[in-house]
N, C-alpha and C positions, 0 to 999 in steps of 0.2 A: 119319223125316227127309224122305221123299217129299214129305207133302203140306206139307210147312214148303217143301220146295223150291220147287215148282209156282206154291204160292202167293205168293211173292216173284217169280217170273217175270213170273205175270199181271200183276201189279203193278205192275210195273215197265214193263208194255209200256204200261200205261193210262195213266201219266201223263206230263204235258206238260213237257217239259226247256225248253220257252222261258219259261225264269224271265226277271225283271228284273237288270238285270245296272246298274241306277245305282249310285253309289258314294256314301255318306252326305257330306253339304254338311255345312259350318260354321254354315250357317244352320238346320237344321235338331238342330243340340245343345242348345238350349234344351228340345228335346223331350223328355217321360221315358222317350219310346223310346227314346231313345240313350245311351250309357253307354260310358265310354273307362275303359281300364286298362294299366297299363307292361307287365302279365305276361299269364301263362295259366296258372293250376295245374295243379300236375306231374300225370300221366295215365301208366300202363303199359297200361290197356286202352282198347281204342276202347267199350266200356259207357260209359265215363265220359263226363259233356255235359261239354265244352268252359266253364270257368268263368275269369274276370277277376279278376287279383287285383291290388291297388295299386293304386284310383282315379284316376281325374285327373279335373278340372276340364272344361268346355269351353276355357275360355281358354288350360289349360296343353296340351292336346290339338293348341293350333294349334301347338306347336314344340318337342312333343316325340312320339318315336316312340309309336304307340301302338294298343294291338289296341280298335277302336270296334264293340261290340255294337248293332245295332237291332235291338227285340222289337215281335212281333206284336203283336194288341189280346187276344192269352191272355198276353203277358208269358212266350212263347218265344222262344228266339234266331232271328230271322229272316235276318238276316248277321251274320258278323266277316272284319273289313277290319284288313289292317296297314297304318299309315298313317300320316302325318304332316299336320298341315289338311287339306288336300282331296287331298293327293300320295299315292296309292296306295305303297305298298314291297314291294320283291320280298325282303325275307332275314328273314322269320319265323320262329317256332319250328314255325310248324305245316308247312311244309314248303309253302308258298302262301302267296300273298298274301291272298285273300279265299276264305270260303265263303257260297254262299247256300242256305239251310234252308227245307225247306217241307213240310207235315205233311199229313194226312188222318187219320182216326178211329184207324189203327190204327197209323199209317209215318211215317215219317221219312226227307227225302230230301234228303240233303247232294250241291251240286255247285260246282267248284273253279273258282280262274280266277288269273291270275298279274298280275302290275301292270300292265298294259296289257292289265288286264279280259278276256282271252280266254279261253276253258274251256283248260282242264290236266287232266292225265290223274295223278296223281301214288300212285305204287305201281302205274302201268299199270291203272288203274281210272280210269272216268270217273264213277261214280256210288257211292257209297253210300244204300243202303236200309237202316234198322232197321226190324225189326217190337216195334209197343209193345203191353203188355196192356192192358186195360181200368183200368189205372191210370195208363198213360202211362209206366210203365217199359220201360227198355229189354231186351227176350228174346231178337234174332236181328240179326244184318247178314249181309243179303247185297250182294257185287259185282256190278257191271252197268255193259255197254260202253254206244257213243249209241245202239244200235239195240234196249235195252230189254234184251239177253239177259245170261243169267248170265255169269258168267268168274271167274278166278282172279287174287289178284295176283303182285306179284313174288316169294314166301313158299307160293305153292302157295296158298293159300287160298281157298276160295270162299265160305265162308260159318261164321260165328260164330253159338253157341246160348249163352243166359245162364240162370242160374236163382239165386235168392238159397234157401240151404239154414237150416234151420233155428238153424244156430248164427252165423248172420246172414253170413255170409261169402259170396262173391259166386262161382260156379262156372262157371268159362271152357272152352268147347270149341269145336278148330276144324275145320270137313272142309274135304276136295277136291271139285272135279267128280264124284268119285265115292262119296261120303260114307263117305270113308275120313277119321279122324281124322289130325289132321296137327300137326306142331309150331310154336310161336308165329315161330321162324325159326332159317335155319342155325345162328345163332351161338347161341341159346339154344334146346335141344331140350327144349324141355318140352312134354308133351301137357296133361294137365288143369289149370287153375291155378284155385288161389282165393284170392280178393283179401278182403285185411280193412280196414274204415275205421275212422276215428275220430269223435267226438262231432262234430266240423266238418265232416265228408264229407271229409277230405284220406284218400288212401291209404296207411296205415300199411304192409303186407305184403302178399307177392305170395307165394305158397307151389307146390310143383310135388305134383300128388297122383297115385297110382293106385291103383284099387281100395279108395276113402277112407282108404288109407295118405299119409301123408309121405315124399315119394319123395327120396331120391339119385339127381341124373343124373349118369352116371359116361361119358358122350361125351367127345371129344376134346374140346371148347371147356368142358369144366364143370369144369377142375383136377383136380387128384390125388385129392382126397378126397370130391369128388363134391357137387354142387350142391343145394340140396333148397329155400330160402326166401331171399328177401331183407327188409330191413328196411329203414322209411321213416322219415327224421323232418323235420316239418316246422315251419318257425317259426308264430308265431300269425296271421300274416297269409296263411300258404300256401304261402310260398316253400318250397325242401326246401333243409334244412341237410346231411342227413346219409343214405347211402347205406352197406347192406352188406349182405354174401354170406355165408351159412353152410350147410352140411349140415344133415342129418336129428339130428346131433349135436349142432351148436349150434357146431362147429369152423369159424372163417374158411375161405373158401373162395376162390381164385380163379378169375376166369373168363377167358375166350380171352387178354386182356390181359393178363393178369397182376396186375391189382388183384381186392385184395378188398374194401375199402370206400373213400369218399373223402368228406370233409368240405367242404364250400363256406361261406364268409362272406360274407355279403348286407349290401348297405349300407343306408340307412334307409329307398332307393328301392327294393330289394329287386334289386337287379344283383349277379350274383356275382363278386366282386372277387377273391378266393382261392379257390383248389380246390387241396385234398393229397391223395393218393392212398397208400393200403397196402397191401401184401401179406399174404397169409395168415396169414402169422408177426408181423403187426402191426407191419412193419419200412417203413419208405419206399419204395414200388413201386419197381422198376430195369429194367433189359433194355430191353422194348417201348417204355416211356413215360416220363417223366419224372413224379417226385413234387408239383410243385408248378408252377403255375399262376399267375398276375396277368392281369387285367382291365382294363383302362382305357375311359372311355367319356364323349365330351362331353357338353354341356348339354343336347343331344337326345335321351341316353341311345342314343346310336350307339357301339356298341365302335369305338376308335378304336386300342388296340394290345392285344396279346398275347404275354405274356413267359413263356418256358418256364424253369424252375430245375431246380435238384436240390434236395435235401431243404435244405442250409446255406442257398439262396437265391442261387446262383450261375447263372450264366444258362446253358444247353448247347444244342444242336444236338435236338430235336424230331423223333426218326425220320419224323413221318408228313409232315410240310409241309416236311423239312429246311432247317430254319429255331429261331433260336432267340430269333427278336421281328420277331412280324408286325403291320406299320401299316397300319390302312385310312383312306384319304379319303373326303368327299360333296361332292356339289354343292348348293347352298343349298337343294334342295329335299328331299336325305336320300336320293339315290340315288348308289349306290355312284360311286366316279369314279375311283379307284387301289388296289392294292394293293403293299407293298414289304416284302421278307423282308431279312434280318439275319442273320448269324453271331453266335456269342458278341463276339469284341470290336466289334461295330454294325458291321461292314463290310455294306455291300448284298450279297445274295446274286441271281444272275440268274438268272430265273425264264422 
């Protein structure tokens, strides 16, 4: 692991962080560089490139929310921008507003910036490095602060090793500063994961292994019966329908929450509109969270409210937001301007 480490240092010192930091123009969508989509397909590991699902149009791009890829002249991602016409947006899926991508023979160097274009630090990282092989897949990420050197994120992490095994499943390992193998995070303690795809590239399964066994994590956060694979499904456009937990068994499992899988209905724009959630026992989650979920979202595809239920479709009180229907507003240009929380009978709750 040494010299994998060393060599991501030097790496990292040689090159140059004063990327371009423009924001793609309206005028410049005509281009085949640029390419808008309402989504991002679902991702559990950072191996995964960053993909657009749900087209749009240039024209439908100028008014509605929307993640816009520019590619190099290799038809790599060069940036993605959340954004609305030319209005940068700060509340993406990706935890930032924009990244900008930049390559050499062997790397890959991702760096962050928030809607008012300024570098971001997000997971306490300023930089992302992969190291790619001589076919341009991705084998390693390592972290790195502005001054080029290694670090860790908020997860203990300093650096990921990838290898695709022979039965085509993707093998995830993560060390510390000290190239002690470490777990993917507090709430999921898994050390070795392999990731299985489908004929589309979507991620079907995400498995916990040791010792090329099928492991049971039996931590606080992995339920009574112990964690071992989750299962992915996703609709044909990409979106993920359906989420769940199972053991080494094949037995539902819960995790820290108390669900063990949850279902989402996607509308033809692919917004998830319904989400239900279950328990182990394949019964309506209870306790921690509530079972059911609603959506709502305008013309710009901005969530505009959120309705917490019980299983019948009754509205309750949401232990995390203590709230049990949160409305948001914009300003005509799609940044945030109000939020307003709700009891079950809509009285305002003050926040």
């Amino acid at each position: 692991m040494k010299s994998f480490k060393n060599a991501f240092i030097l790496l990292a010192i040689a090159l140059s962080v004063s990327l371009s930091s423009c924001t793609p123009k309206q005028t410049d969508e005509a281009a085949s560089n640029v390419k808008h989509f309402r989504h991002l397909q679902f991702s559990e590991t950072p191996y995964d490139i960053t993909k657009g699902i749900y087209p749009l149009s240039p024209e439908e791009a100028k008014t509605v929310n929307n993640y816009t890829f520019t590619y190099n002249e290799n038809g790599k991602p060069a940036s993605i921008v959340f954004m609305r016409g030319d209005q940068i947006l700060g509340y993406s899926n990706m935890g930032f507003a924009k990244v900008e991508i930049s390559y050499t023979d062997s790397s890959e160097i991702h760096h962050f910036f928030d809607k008012d274009n300024q570098p971001v630090e997000p997971g306490q990282v300023y930089a992302h490095v992969y190291e790619l092989d001589e076919n341009g897949a991705r084998v390693g990420l390592r972290y790195m602060d502005k001054e080029g050197n290694a670090i860790s994120n908020r997860n203990d992490i300093a650096y990921y090793v990838w290898k695709e095994l022979p039965d085509g499943m993707i093998q995830e390992k993560r060390y510390n500063m000290q190239d002690v193998e470490v777990v993917m995070n507090p709430s999921c303690p898994f050390y070795e994961l392999r990731f299985s795809y489908d004929a589309n590239g979507y991620c079907v399964r995400l498995a916990n292994y040791m010792a090329d066994t099928l492991y049971d994590c039996t931590e606080e956060n992995c339920g009574e019966v112990g964690v071992s694979y989750f299962l992915f499904t996703n609709n044909d456009k990409g979106g993920l329908t359906d989420f769940a937990v199972f053991n080494s068994h094949g037995q539902m499992s819960n995790l820290y929450s108390g669900w063990s899988k949850f279902q989402n209905t996607l509308d033809e724009n692919g917004y998830v509109v319904k989400s239900f959630f279950w328990d182990q026992d394949n019964e309506p989650v209870s306790g921690k969270r509530n079972p059911l979920t609603i959506n709502k979202y305008d013309e710009h595809g901005a969530m505009v409210e959120r309705q917490f239920m019980d299983k019948d479709g009754n509205l309750v009180i949401n232990p995390g937001p203590g709230a049990a229907v949160i409305k948001y507003s914009y300003d005509e240009k799609g940044l945030p301007a109000d939020t307003s929380y709700f009891d079950a009978s809509l009285a305002e709750v003050v926040k």
